[in-house]
N, C-alpha and C positions, 0 to 999 in steps of 0.2 A: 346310449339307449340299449334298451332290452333286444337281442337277436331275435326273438318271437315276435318281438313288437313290429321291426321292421320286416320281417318276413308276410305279416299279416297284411302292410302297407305295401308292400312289393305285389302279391298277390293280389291284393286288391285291382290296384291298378292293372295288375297285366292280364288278367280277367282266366278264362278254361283254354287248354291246351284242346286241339282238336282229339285228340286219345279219349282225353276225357269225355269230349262228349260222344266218343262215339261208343263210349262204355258204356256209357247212363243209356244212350238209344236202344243198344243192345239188351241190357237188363229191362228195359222196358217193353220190348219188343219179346223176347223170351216171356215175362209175367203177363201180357195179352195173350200170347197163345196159347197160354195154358188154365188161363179165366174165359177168355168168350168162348170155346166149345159148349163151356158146361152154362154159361148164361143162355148161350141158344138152347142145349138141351134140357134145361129147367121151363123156359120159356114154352116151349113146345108141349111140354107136361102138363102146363098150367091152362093152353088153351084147350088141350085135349079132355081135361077136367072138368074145364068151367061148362062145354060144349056136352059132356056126358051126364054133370051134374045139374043142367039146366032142367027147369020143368015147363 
């Protein structure tokens, strides 16, 4: 059998190493802090707009 093939079937079954997921948490956690500041501060824009722009 192919070494890639069994490697893909080894993986499979033995599923993420705690590393890994604490990498992926971590990238994810880094790309939230650095998008919901500015989704609040858009947000805040928009009501101060809509509030200004009302008639």
């Amino acid at each position: 059998m192919n070494n890639q093939y069994i490697y893909c079937l080894t993986r499979r079954m033995r599923g993420y190493s705690l590393t890994e997921i604490m990498i992926v948490i971590a990238i994810i956690t880094v790309l939230a802090a650095l998008i919901l500041p500015n989704l609040v501060h858009l947000n805040k824009e928009g009501i101060t707009n809509l509030i200004v722009n009302h008639d």
